[in-house]
C-alpha positions as CSV (number, residue, x, y, z in Angstrom):
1,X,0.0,0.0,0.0
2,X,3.0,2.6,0.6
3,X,4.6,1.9,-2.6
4,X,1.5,2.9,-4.7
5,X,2.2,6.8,-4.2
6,X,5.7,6.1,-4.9
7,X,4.3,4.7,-8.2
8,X,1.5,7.0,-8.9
9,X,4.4,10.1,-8.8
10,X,6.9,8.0,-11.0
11,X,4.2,7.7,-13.9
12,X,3.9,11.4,-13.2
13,X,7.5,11.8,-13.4
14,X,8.1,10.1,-16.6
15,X,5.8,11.9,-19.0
16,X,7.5,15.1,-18.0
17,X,11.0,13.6,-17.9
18,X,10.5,12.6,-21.6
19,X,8.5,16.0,-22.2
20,X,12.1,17.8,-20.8
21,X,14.2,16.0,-22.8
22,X,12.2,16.5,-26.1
23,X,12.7,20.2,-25.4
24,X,16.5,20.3,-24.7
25,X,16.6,17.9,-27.5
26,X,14.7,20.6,-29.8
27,X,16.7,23.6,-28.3
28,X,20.0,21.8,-29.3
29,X,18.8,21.6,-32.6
30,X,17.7,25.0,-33.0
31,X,21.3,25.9,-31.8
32,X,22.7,23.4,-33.8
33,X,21.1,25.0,-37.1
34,X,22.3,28.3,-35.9
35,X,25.6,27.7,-35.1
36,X,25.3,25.7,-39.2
37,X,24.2,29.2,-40.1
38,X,26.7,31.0,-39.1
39,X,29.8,28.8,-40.0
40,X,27.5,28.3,-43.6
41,X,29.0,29.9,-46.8
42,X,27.1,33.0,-47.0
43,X,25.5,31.7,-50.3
44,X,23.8,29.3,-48.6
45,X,22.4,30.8,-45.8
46,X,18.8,32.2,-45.7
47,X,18.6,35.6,-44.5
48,X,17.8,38.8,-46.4
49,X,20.6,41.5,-47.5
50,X,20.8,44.9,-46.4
51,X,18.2,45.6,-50.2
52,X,15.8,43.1,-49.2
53,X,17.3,40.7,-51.6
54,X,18.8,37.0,-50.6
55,X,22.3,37.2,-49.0
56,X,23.1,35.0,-51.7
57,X,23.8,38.5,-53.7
58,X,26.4,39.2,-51.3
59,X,29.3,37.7,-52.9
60,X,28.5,39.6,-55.8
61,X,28.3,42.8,-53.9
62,X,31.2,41.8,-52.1
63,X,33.5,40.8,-55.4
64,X,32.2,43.5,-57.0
65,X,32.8,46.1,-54.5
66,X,36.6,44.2,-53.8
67,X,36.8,44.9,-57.6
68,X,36.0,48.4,-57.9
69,X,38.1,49.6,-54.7
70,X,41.6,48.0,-56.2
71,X,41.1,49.2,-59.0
72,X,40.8,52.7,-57.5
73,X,43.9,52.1,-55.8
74,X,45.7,51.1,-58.7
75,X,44.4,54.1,-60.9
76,X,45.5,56.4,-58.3
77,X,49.1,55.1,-58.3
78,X,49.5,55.7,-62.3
79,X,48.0,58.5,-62.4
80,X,49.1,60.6,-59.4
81,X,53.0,60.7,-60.7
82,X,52.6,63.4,-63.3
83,X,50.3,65.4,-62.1
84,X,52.9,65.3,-58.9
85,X,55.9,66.3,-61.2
86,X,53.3,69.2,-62.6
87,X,52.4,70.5,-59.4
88,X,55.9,70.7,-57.6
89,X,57.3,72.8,-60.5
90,X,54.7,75.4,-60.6
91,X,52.2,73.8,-63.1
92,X,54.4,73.3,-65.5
93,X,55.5,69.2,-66.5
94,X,58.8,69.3,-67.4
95,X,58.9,65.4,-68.5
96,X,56.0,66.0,-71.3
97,X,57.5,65.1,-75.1
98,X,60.9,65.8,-75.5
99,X,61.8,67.1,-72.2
100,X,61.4,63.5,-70.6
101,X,65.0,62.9,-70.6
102,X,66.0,65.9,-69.8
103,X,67.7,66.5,-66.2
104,X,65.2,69.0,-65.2
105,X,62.7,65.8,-65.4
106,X,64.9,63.6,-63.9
107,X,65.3,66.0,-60.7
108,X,61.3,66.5,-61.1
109,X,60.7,62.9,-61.3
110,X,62.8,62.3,-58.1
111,X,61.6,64.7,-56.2
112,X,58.3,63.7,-56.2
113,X,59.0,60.0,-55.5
114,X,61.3,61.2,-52.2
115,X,57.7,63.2,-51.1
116,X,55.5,59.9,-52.0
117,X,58.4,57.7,-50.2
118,X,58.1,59.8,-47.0
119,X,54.7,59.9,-46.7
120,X,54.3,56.3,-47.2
121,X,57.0,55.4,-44.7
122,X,55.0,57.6,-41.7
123,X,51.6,56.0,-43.2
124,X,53.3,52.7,-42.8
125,X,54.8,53.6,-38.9
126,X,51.0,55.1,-38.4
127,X,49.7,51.7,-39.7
128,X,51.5,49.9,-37.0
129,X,49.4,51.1,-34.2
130,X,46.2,52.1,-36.1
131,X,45.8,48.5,-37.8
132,X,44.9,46.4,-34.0
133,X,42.6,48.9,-33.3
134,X,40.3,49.0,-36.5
135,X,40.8,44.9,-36.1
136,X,39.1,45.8,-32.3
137,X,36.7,47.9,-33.7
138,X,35.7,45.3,-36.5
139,X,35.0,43.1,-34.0
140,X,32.9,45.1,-31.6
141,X,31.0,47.2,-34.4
142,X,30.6,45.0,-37.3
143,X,32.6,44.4,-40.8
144,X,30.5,46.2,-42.7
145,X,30.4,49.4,-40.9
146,X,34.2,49.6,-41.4
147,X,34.3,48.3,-44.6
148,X,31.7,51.2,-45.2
149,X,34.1,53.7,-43.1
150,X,37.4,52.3,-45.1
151,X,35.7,52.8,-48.5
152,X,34.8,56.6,-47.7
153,X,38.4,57.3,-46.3
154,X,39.4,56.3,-49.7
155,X,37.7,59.2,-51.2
156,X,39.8,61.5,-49.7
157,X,42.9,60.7,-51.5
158,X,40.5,60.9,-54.4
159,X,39.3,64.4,-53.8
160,X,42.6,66.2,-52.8
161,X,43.9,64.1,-56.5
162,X,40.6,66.2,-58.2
163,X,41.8,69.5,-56.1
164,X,45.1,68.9,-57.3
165,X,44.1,68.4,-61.0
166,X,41.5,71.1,-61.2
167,X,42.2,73.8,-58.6
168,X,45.9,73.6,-58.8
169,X,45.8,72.4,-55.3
170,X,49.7,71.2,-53.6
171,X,50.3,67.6,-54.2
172,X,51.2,67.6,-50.5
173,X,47.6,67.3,-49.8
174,X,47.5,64.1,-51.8
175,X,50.4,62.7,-49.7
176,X,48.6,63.4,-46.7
177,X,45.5,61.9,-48.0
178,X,47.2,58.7,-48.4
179,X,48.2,57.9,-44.9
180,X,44.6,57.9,-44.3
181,X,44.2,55.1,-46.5
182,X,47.0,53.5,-45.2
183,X,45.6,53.4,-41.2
184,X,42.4,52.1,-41.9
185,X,43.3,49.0,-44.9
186,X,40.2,47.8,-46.6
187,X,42.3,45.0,-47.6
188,X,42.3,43.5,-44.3
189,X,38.8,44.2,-43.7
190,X,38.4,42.0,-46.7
191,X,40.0,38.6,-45.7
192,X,37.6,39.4,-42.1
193,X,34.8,39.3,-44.2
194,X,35.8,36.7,-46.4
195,X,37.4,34.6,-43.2
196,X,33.3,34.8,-41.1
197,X,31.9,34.0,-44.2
198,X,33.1,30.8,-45.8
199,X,34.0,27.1,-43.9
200,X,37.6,26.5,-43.1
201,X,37.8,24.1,-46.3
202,X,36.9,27.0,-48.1
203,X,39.1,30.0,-47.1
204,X,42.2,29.1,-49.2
205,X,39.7,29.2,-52.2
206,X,38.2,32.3,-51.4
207,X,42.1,33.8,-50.5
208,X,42.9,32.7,-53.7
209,X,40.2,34.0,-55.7
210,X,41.1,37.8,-53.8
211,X,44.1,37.3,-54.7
212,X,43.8,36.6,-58.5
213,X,41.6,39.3,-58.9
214,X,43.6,41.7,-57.5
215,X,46.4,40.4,-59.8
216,X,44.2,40.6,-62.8
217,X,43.5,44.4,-62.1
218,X,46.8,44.9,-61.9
219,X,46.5,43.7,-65.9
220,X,43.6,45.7,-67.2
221,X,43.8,48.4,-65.1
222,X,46.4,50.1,-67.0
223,X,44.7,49.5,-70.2
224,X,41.8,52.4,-69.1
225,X,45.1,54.6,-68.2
226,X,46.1,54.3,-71.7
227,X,43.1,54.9,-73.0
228,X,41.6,57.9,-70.3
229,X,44.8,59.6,-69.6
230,X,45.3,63.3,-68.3
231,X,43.0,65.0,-66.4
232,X,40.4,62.8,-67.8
233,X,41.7,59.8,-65.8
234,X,41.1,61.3,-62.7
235,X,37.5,61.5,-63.2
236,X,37.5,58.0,-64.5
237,X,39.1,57.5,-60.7
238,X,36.4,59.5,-59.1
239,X,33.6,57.6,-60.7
240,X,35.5,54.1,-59.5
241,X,35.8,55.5,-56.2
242,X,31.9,56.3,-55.8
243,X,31.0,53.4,-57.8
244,X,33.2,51.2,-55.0
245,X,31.2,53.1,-51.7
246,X,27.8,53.0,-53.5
247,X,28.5,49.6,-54.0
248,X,29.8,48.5,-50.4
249,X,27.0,50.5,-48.9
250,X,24.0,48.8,-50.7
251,X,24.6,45.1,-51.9
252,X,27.5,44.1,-49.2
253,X,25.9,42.6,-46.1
254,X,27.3,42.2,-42.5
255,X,29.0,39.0,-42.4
């Protein structure tokens, strides 16, 4: 008689044992699919971009954005030389047709790669303590906000190059502009991206893809300086530059 209470609580006890177990069991899963999510390639996972389209459109954005900022940078190196030697010698470019080898253009020519050498080298010192902290703030705000924030400090660079072109503005300025660039890399902010979205198998792939296409703009980038050369090719710059933020700003999500 005193071991019929004993049962009644034990087939009490075991509907809501198994009832407890189904739940932890469903709340693993749940975690389970989540934690799938997250490690997922970003092409596979379902959640909507920052446009309201599949995130599957974020490698697109993401390449395409990669794209257009290199080949900003790569513009701005070939086409920042002359209008240096033109605006350390009063307008004037003493290396255009036959003065090129004279030593007037030599001494121009050197000049203005001692000023670029300089303000590279404090860039690169500034670099050195700027670089762990926009890592930190990565982290702790997001990827794409400082991809976003990287992209737009490009422009400046950009705009002094315009000033310089157009309003006869120092190259000095430009110099400057660059160490900007050079404290907040969006080429490191682009292997965090590419490292939260892809699989471990998957990384080297993604590297390598980066990689070739930055090596491939270092091809045909040259072939629009050819082309759009002057004053010319620093609007072609601009409108690479704006193209690249538009770009990072609307199809790249947070990864």
């Amino acid at each position: 008689a005193a071991s019929r209470p004993c049962g009644c609580r034990m087939s009490e006890l075991l509907p809501r044992t198994l009832a407890a177990k189904r739940m932890a069991n469903a709340e693993q899963s749940v975690d389970d699919e989540a934690f799938e999510d997250r490690v997922r390639p970003l092409s596979m996972r379902n959640v909507s971009g920052p446009l309201g389209g599949k995130s599957w459109r974020g490698w697109a954005g993401f390449w395409t954005a990669t794209l257009l900022e290199n080949m900003g940078s790569i513009l701005s190196g070939l086409i920042y030389p002359d209008l240096a030697v033109a605006s350390m010698n009063d307008g004037v470019d003493v290396c255009a047709g036959a003065l090129a080898k004279t030593k007037r253009c030599y001494d121009a020519v050197s000049a203005a790669t001692s000023a670029a050498s300089l303000f590279g080298l404090i860039g690169a010192i500034c670099s050195l303590f700027c670089i762990p902290i926009v890592g930190s703030a990565a982290d702790h705000f997001g990827r794409r906000p400082l991809l976003i924030f990287s992209f737009i400090c490009s422009k400046v660079p950009t705009l002094t190059l315009l000033c310089v072109a157009y309003a006869d503005v120092s190259i000095y300025y430009f110099f400057a502009a660059l160490m900007i660039t050079a404290m907040v890399p969006s080429s490191m902010l682009f292997w965090f991206w590419i490292n939260d979205c892809t699989t471990p198998d998957e990384r080297v792939r993604m590297f390598g893809r980066l990689s070739a296409l930055t090596n491939l703009e270092g091809i045909a980038t040259p072939l629009f300086v050819i082309l759009v050369h002057g004053k010319h090719a620093v609007i072609l710059l601009a409108c690479v530059r704006l193209a690249a933020v538009l770009t990072v700003i609307c199809f790249v999500p947070e990864s």
